[in-house]
MIDRENRO-785675 format. One line per field, with one value per residue (C-alpha): x, y, z; residue number from 1. Coordinates in nm, 2 decimals. Example, Ala and Ser with C-alpha at 12.3 -4.5 7.8 and 13.67 -1.06 7.14 Angstrom:
2
xx: (1.23 | 1.37)
yy: (-0.45 | -0.11)
zz: (0.78 | 0.71)
num: (1 | 2)
This chain:
255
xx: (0.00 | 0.15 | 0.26 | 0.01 | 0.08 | 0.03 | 0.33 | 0.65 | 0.62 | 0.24 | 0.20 | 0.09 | -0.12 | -0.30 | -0.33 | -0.49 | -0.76 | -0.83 | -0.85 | -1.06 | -1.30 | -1.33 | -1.38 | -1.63 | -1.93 | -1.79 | -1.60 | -1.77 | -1.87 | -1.52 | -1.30 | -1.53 | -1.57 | -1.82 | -1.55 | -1.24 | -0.97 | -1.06 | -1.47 | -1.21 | -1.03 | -1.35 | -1.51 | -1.25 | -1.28 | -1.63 | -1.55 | -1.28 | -1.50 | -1.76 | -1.53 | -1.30 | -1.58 | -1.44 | -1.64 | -1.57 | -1.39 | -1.24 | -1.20 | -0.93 | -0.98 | -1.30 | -1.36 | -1.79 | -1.78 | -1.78 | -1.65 | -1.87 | -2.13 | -2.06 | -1.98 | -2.32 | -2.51 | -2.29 | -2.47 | -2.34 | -1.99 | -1.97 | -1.83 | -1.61 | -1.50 | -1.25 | -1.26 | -1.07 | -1.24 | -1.55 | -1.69 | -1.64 | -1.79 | -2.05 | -2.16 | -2.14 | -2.42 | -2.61 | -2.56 | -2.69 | -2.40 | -2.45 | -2.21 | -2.16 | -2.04 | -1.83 | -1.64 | -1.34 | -1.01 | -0.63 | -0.46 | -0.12 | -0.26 | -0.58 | -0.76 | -0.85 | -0.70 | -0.43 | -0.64 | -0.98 | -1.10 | -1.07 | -0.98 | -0.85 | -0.87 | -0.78 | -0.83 | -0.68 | -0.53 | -0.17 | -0.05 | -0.19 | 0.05 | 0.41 | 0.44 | 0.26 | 0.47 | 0.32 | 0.01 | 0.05 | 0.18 | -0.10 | -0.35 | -0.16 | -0.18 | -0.55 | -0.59 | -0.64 | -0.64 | -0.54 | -0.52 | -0.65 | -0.50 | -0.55 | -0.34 | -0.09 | 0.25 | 0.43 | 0.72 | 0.44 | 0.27 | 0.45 | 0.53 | 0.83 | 1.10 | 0.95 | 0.91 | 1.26 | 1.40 | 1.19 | 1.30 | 1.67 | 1.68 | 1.52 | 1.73 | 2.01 | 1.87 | 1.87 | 1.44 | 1.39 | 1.67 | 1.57 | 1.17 | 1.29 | 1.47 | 1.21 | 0.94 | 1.18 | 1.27 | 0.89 | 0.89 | 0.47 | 0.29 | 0.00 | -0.29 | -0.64 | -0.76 | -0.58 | -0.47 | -0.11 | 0.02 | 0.36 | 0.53 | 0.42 | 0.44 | 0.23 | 0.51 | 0.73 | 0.54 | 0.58 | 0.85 | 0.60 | 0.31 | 0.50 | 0.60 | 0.26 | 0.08 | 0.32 | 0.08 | 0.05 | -0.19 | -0.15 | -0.31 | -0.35 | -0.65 | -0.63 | -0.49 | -0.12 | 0.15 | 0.24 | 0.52 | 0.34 | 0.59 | 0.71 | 0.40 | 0.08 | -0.01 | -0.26 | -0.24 | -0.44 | -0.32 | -0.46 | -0.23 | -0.29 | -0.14 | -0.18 | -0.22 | -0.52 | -0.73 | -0.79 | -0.86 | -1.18 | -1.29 | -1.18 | -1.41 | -1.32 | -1.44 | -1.60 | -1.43)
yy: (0.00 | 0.34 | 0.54 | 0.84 | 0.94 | 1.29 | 1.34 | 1.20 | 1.33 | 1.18 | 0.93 | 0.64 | 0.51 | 0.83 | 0.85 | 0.53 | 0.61 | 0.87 | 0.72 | 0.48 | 0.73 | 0.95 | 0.62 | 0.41 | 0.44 | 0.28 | 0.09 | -0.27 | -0.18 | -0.10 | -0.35 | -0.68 | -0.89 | -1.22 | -1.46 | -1.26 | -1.41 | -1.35 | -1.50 | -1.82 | -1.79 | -1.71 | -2.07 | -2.24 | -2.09 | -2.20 | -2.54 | -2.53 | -2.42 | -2.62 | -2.93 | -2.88 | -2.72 | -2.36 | -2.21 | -1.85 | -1.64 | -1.28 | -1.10 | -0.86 | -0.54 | -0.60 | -0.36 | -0.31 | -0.67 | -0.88 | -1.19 | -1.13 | -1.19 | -1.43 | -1.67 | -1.53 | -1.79 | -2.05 | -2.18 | -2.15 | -1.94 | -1.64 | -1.36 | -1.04 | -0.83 | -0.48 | -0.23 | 0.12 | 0.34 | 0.47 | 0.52 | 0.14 | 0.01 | 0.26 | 0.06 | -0.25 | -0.12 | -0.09 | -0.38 | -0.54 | -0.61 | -0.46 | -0.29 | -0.54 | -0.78 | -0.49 | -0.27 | -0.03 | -0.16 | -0.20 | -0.47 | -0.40 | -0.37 | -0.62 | -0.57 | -0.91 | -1.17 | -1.45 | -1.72 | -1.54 | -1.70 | -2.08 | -1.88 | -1.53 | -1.44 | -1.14 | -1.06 | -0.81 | -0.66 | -0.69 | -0.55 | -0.25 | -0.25 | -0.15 | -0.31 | -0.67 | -0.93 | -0.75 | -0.77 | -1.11 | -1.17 | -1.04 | -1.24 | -1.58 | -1.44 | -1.43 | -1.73 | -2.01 | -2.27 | -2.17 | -1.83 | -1.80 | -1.55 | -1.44 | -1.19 | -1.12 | -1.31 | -0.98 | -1.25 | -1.46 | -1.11 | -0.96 | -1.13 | -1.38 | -1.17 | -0.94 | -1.25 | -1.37 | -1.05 | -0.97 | -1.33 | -1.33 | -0.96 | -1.14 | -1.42 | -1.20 | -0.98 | -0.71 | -0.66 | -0.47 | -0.18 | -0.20 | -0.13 | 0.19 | 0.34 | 0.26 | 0.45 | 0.72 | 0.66 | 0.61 | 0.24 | 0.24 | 0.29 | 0.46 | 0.40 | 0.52 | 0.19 | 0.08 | 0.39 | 0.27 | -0.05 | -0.24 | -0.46 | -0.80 | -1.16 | -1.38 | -1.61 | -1.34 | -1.36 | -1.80 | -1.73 | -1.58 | -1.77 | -2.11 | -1.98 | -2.09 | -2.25 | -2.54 | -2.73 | -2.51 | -2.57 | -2.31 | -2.26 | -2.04 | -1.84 | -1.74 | -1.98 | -2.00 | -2.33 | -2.58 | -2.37 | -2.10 | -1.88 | -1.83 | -1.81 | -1.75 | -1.38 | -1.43 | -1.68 | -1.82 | -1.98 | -2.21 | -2.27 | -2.45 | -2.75 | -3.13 | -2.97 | -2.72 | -3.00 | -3.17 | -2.89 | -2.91 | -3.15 | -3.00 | -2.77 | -2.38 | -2.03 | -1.86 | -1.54)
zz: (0.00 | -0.06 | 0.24 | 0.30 | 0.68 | 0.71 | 0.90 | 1.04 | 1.39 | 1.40 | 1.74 | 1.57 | 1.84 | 1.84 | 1.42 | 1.42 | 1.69 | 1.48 | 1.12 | 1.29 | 1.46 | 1.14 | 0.89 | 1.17 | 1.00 | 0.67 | 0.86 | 0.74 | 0.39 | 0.40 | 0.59 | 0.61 | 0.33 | 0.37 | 0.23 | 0.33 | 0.53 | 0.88 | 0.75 | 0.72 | 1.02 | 1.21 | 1.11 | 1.18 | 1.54 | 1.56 | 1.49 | 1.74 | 2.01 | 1.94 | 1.93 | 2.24 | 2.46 | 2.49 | 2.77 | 2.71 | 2.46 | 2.46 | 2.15 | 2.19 | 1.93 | 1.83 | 1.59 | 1.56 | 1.69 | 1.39 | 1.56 | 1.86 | 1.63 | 1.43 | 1.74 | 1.93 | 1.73 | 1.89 | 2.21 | 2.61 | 2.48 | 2.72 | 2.53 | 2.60 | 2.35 | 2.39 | 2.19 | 2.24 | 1.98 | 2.10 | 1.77 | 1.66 | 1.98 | 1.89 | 1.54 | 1.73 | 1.94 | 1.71 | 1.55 | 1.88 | 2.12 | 2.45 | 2.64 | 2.87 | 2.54 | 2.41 | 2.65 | 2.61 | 2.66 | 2.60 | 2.39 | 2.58 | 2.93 | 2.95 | 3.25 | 3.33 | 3.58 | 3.46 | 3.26 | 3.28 | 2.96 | 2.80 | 2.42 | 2.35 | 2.04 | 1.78 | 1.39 | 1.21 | 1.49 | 1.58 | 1.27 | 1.39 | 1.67 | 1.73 | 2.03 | 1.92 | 2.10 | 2.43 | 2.31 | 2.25 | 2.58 | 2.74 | 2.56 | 2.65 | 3.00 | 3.04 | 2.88 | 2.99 | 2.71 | 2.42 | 2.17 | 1.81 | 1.62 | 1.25 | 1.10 | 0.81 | 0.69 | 0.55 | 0.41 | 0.19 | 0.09 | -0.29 | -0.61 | -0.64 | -0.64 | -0.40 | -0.13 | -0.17 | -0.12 | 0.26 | 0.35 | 0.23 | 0.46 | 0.76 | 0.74 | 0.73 | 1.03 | 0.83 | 0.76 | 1.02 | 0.96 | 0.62 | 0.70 | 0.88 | 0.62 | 0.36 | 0.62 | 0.61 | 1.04 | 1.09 | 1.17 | 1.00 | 0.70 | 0.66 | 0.39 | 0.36 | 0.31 | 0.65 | 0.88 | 1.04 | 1.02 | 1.05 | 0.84 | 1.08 | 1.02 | 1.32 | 1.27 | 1.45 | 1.75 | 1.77 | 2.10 | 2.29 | 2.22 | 2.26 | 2.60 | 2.74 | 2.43 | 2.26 | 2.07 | 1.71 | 1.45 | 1.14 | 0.80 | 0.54 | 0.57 | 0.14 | -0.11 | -0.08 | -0.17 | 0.09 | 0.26 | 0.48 | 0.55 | 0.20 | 0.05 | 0.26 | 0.23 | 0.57 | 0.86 | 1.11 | 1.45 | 1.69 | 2.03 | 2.34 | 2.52 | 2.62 | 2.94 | 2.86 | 2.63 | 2.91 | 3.12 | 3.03 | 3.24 | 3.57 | 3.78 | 3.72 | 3.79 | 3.46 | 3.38)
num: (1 | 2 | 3 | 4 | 5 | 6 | 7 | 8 | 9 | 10 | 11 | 12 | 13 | 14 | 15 | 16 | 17 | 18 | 19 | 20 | 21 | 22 | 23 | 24 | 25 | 26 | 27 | 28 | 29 | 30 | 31 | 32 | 33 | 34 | 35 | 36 | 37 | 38 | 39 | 40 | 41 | 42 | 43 | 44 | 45 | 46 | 47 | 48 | 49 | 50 | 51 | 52 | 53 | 54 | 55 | 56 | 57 | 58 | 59 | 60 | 61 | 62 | 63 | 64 | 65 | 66 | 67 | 68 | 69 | 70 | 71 | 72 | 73 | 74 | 75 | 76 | 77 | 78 | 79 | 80 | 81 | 82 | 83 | 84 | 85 | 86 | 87 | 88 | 89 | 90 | 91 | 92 | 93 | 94 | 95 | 96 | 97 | 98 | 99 | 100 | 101 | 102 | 103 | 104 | 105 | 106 | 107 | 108 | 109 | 110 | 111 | 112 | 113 | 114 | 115 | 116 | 117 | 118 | 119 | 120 | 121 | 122 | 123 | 124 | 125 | 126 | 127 | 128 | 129 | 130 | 131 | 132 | 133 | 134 | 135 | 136 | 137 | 138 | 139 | 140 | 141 | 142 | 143 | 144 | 145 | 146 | 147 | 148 | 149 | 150 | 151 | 152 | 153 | 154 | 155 | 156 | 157 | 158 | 159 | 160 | 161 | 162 | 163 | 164 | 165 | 166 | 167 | 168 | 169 | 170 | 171 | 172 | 173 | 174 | 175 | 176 | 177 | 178 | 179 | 180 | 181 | 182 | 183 | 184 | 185 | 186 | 187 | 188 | 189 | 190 | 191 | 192 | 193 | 194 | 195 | 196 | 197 | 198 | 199 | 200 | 201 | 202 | 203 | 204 | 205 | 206 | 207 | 208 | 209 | 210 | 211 | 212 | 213 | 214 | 215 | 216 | 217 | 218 | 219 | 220 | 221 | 222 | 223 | 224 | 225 | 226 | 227 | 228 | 229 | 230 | 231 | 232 | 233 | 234 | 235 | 236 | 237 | 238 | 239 | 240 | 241 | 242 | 243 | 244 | 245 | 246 | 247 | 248 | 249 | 250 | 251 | 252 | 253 | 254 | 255)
């Protein structure tokens, strides 16, 4: 996408609040497509929670609550969703979430207990933010069994050429000095079909989650070849561990 930001000294954090709030009430003619990649991701949720029992999810950055209401129709699921943009939670009351399902919060600073919730989940989000693997962190922390995540693979996005060349720099530890010069020191982009975002791959973010979630399961959430990394433009994860499957069965709080 081409770089737009208005300006170099802009606090990203605050630019993006405020593309969101001036662009909220397009926001899901504009950013939510029925058979777009996070419509994929977000099935494959549902079967997961339907399948392992998942009690209780938190969706962290919901947006106007698209995955809160896709997974409403799913029965007994206790849902939370955080949201910092008043004018997006605004859309998502109206859409019918109350605002006891969609509530203003921080992706870096959650303000729940250690494993509240059996799933947290995101879409869409952590590209939006600098500091993701924190944000990351604190969704493994409040949950308890597992984290779903769908998101982009910056190494599998480009043509060919463009691919090997963004893997070839991170192999050589070299993407990420290279991504601040090409943003001019900035570190982000800015579009107007996006508002800031970083140059972010999920699988960047595997340390952190494997700290407390071991067991992996990926795929590609658009059509990609067989090696995800090189080639999947979007990705979805599932992680949890032995341990948390069987958690199930033992007696717990709710969130």
């Amino acid at each position: 996408m081409a770089d737009q930001s208005p300006s170099l000294n802009a606090e990203p954090r605050l630019l993006q609040a405020d593309y969101y709030a001036r662009t909220a009430a397009d926001y899901d003619a504009v950013q939510v497509a029925e058979a777009d990649e996070h419509a994929v991701a977000l099935g494959w949720l549902a079967a997961l929670i339907e399948q392992r029992k998942i009690e209780s999810v938190l969706d962290v950055g919901s947006g106007t609550g698209r995955a809160l209401r896709y997974l409403k129709r799913l029965p007994a699921v206790a849902l939370r969703g955080i949201e910092p943009v008043a004018a997006l939670r605004e859309v998502g009351y109206r859409h019918g979430l109350s605002a006891a399902e969609l509530t203003d919060g921080d992706a870096l600073a959650l303000g729940f207990a250690d494993d509240s919730f059996d799933v947290v989940c995101a879409f869409g989000v952590l590209h939006h933010i600098k500091d993701h693997r924190r944000a990351v962190a604190e969704m493994c922390r409040v949950a308890r069994r597992g984290v779903f995540i769908s998101d982009a693979n910056n190494f599998g996005q480009g043509n060919l050429g463009s691919r090997i060349a963004k893997q070839a720099l991170r192999a050589a530890g070299l993407w990420r000095a290279f991504d601040k010069l090409r943003t001019k020191g900035k570190g982000y982009h800015y579009s107007e079909g996006d508002g800031v975002f970083y140059s972010f791959s999920l699988m960047d973010d595997v340390p952190v989650i494997r700290a407390k979630f071991p067991d992996m399961y990926w795929m590609s959430t658009r059509p990609s070849g067989p090696n995800l990394y090189r080639s999947a433009q979007t990705l979805g994860l599932f992680a949890s561990s032995a341990a948390s499957v069987s958690s199930r069965l033992q007696p717990r709080d709710g969130p």
